[in-house]
N, C-alpha and C positions, 0 to 999 in steps of 0.2 A: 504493500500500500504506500509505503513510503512518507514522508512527511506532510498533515494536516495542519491548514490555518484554523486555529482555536481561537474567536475571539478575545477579545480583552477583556470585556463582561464576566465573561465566564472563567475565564484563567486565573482575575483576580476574588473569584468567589469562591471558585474550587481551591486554589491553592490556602489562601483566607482560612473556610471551617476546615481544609485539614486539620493544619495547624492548629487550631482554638479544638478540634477532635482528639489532639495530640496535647491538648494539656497549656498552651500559650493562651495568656489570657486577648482577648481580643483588640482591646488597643494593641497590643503588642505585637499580635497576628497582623493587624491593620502594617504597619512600621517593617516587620521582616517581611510577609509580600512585596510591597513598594519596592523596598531595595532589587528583591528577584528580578521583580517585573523590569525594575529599571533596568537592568542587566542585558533582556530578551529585548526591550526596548531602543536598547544602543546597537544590537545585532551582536553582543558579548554573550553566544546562545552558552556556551562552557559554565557559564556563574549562575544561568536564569531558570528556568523551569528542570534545568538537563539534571543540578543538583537538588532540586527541593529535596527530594527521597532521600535516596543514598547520602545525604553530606548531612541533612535536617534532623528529617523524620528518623532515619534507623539510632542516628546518635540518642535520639530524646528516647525511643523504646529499650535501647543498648546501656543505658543511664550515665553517657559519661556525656550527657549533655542536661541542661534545666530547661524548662520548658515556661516555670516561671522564673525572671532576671532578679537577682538579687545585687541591685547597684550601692555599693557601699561606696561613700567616700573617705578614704584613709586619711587626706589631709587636704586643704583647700589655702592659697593666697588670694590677695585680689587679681592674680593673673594667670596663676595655674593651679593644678589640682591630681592629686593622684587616686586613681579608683581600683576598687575592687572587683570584676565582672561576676567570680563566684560562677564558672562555669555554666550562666545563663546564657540568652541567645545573643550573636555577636552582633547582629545588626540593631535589637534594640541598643544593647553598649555602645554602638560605635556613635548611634543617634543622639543617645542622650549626653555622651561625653563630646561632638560635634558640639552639641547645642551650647552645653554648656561655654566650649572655647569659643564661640561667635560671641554670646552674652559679654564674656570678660574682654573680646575686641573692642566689642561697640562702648565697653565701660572705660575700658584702659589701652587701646590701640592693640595690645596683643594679649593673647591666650594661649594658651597650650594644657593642653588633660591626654595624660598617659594611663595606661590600663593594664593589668595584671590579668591574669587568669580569667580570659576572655574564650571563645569559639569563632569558631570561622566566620567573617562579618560583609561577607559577599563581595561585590565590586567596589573596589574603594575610589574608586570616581564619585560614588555618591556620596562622599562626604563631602569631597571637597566643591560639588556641587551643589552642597548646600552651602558653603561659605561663600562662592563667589554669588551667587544668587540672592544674597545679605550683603554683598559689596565688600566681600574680603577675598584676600589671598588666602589661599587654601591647600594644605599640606597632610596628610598622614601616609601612614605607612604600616605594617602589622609582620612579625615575625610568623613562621609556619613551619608544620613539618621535614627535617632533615633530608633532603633531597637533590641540592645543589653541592658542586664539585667548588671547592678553590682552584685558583689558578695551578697548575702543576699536581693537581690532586686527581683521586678518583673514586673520593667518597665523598656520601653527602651528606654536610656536615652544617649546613643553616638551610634556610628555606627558599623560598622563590621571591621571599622582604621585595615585595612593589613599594615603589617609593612615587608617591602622586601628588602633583601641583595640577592646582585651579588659578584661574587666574580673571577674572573680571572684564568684561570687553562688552562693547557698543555692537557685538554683530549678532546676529539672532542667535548664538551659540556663543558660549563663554569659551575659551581658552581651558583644553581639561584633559592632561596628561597624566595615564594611567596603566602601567604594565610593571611587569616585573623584572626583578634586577638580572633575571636568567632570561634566558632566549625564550625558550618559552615555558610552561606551568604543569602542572599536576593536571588540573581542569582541562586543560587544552589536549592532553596528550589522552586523559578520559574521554572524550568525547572524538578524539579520532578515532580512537578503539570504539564506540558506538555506531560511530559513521561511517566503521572500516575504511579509513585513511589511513596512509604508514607516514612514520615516523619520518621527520622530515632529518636531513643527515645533517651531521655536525651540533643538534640538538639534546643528543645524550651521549654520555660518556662511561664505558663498561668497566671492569674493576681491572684491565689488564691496560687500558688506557689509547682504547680501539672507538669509535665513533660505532653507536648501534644504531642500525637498520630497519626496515621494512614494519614486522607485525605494527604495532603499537600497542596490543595488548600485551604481547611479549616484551615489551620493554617497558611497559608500566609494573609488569611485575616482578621484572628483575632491579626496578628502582626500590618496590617494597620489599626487596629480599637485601638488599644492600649492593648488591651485584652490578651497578650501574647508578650514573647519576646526572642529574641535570646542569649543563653547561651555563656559566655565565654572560651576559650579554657580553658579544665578543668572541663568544667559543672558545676554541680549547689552544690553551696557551696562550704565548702574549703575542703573537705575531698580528693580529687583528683587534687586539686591545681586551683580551678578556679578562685583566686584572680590572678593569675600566668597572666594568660588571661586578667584579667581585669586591672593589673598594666600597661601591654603592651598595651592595648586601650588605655588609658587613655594616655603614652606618646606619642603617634600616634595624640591624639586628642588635644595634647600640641602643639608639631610641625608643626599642620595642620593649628595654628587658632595665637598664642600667638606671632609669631614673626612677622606676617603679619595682625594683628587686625583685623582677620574675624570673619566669625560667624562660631557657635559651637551648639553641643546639639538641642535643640528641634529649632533654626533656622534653621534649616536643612530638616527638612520637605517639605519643598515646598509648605506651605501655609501658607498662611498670617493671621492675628489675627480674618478675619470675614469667613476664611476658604476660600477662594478663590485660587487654584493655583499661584505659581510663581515661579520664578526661584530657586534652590536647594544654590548654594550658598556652594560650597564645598571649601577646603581648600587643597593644598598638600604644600609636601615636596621633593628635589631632592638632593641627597649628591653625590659628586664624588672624588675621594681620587686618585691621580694619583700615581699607583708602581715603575714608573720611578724617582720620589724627593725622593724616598727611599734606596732601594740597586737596583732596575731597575725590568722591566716585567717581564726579563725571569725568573730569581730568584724566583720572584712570582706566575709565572705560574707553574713553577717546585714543589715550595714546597706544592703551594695548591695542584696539584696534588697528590703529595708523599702523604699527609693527608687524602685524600680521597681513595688511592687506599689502605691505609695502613686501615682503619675503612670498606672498602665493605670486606677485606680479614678475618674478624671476623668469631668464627665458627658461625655458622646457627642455627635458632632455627627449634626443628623437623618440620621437610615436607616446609622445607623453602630451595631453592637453590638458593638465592640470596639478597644478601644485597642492597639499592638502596642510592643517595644520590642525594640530590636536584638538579633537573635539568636533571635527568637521563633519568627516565620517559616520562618526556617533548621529550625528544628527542628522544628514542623509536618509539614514536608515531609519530615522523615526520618522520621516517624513512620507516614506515607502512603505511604513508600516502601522501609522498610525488608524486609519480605516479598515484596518483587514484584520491584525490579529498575531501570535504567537506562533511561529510554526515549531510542531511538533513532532518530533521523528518518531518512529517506531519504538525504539526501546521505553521513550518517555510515556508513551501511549500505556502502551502495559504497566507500568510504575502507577501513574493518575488513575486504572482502571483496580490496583491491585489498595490502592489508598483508598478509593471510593467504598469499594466492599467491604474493607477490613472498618470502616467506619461507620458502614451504612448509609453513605450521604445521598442522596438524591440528583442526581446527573445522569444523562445521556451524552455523550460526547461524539461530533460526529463525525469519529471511524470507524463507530458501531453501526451506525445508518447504512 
């Protein structure tokens, strides 16, 4: 059958009572939806419906996830603040410690809220769209499971640490750079293995220090066995600058862990010393820098503009008619997608139809028709 457009109606109502089925109380439910959606939204299908199940739901049944957030604050200044997630769900944490660092921008020019013993907190573009969106610069970043290689290495020994700036602009789209410090992710390499795509080469790194190949299911599971690992932007070695990659993890995995005394590195695994599962134990970072203690928004809106429109107007490289700049794309696709809906591949179909029954919800979805 292959991939179904699911409306948006219905993606955010199914996905929604899962979740509030699954024990999230419903504002909360409301706040991790959005984030997904926003994900499927941007055409980032890896973060958006692909994970609800497998990254969401099995954690909060498997219990090394909360279902409901327990946000403690460890300690608070007028301009930062350190929290506790308490292995609730990561997109409510990453919202409410966002919100919090825009409040101490708008008060005091800048903010920052670091986070301890968080979960996986979905695309991290949407945080920092929500800072420029309030007229700030917008920064976070979240440490993750051990799966990238160091430069000269061939085990993975920090995460895939996305390091993402928002930036504020006069164009119907903000300025909104978001990936990860490795070539490519966990996510991404899942969902080739869904879509049977192989592995694209120079992207993983095997324990003997050979570039692996082809399946992608086969090398997602030799990255969970330790057998292989994820290159850093740059790839492998430094002759293309993959220390480049790996300096920018690594401060990722600074801010994620050092000012909030979390855990780092191979704690991050999700299992314990006799191999038993348990919670992940991740760390982020939230920056918000308000344009208005400066010279003001529009100023700022204007000139990022001016910046950007002045680098797309570049000549073109042959059979290229178009220059893009962070955040463009994203928006393209919501523009291509806004009336029509979520598509959904087959594995996901089975996932939404296997949630639905185990919860009893009420839905037809139409690849049953």
């Amino acid at each position: 059958m292959g991939k179904v457009i699911l409306d948006w109606k219905t993606t955010h109502d199914f996905i929604k009572d899962a979740f509030v089925g699954y024990g999230v109380p419903a504002d909360e439910a409301e706040i991790v939806t959005d984030v997904l959606l926003e994900s499927d939204r941007r055409g980032i299908e890896s973060h958006g419906c692909n994970r609800f199940k497998p990254v969401y739901i099995d954690r909060i049944k498997a219990g090394i996830q909360f279902a409901e957030t327990n946000f403690e604050i460890l300690k608070e200044t007028e301009t930062t603040a350190v929290v506790d997630g308490h292995h609730g769900m990561g997109q409510v944490i990453g919202h409410r410690a966002m919100t919090m660092a825009i409040e101490k921008a708008k008060k005091y020019g800048m903010g920052m809220v670091v986070v301890r013993n968080s979960t996986h907190y979905g695309i991290a573009g949407y945080y920092t769209t929500m800072a420029t969106k309030a007229g700030c610069i917008g920064m976070t970043g979240t440490n993750a499971r051990p799966s990238v290689a160091p430069t000269f290495g061939v085990q993975g020994m920090f995460g895939t640490n996305p390091f993402t700036l928002g930036v504020p602009t006069d164009e119907d789209f903000d300025f909104n750079f978001d990936c990860a410090t490795s070539i490519t992710q966990n996510g991404k390499v899942e969902y080739y293995e869904r879509i049977g795509e192989e592995i694209h080469p120079g992207t993983v790194i095997d324990i003997d220090g050979n570039p692996v190949e082809g399946d992608a299911g086969v090398a997602l599971k030799k990255i969970r066995q330790g057998t292989a690992a994820l290159t850093t932007l740059g790839g492998i070695g430094e002759a293309l600058g993959g220390y480049k990659g790996y300096g920018f993890a690594m401060f990722v995995e600074f801010l994620s862990s050092i000012l909030q005394d979390g855990a780092y590195g191979k704690d991050l695994d999700g299992k314990d010393e006799e191999g038993n599962i348990r919670p992940y134990q991740l760390g982020h970072f939230f920056i918000a820098i308000d344009t208005d203690h400066f010279l003001g928004e529009e100023i700022a809106r204007k000139k990022a503009g001016d910046i950007i429109r002045g680098v797309r107007s570049a000549k073109k490289a042959p059979g290229e008619d178009r220059i893009y700049t962070a955040g463009e794309k994203e928006h393209d696709i919501w523009l291509q997608r806004k009336d029509s809906g979520v598509p959904i591949n087959e594995s996901v179909q089975k996932e939404m139809n296997q949630v639905r029954d185990d919860l009893g919800l009420d839905y037809i979805f139409p690849w049953e028709k």
